[in-house]
C-alpha positions in Angstrom: 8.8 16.7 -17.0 6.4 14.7 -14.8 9.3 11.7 -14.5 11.6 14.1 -14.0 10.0 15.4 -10.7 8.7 12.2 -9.6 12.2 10.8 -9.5 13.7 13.4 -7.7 11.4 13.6 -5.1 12.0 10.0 -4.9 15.6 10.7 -4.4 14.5 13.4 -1.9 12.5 11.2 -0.1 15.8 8.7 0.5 17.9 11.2 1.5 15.2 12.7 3.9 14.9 9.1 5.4 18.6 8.7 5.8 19.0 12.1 7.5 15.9 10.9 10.2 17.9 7.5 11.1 21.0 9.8 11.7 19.2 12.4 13.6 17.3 8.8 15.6 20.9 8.0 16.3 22.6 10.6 17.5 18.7 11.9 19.8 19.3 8.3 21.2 22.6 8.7 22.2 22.0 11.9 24.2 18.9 11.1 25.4 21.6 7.8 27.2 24.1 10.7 28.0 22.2 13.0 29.2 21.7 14.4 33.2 18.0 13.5 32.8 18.0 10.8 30.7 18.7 7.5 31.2 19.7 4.7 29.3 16.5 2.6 29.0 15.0 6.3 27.6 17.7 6.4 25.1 16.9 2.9 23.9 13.3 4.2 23.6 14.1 6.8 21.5 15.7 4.7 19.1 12.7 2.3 19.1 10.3 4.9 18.6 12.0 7.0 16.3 12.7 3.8 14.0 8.7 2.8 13.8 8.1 6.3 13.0 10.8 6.3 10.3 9.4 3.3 9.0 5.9 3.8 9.0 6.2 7.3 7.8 8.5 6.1 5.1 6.3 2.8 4.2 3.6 5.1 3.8 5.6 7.6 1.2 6.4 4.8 -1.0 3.2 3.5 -1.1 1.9 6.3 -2.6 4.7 6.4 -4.7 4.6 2.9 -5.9 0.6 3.4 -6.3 1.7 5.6 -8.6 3.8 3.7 -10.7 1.0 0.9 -10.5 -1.4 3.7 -11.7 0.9 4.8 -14.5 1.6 1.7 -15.7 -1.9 0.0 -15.8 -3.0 3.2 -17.9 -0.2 2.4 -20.7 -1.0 -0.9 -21.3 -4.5 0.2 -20.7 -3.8 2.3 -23.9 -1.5 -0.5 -25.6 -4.7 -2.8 -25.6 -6.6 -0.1 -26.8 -4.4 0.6 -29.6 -4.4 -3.1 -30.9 
């Protein structure tokens, strides 16, 4: 049951990180269209929002794959163990 929710949440987390590159896009472009925008805003947006997508989404999977890591090193932890 514990795989079953790690894995979708990993899926969820992918989809989630999708959706904020879409929603980067498309704030980027208004922000250029905009009355009070500009273009050199616009391009700021996108920069921005693409260092907090990746460091926000670097930092997810790290905990994830710290969890694999865990997981892992505690069955072969027990594998030894069991020799």
């Amino acid at each position: 049951m514990r795989d079953f929710f790690i894995l979708w949440m990993e899926r969820i987390i992918n989809v989630v990180i999708i959706l904020g590159a879409v929603v980067v896009l498309m704030a980027g472009l208004v922000v250029m269209f905009s009355p009070a925008g500009g273009f050199l805003q616009g391009l700021a947006t996108w920069a921005f929002g693409f260092v907090y997508l990746v460091l926000m989404g670097g930092m997810i999977y790290l905990g994830l794959g710290i969890y694999n890591n865990t997981r892992r090193t505690a069955e072969a932890v027990e594998a030894l163990t069991q020799r």
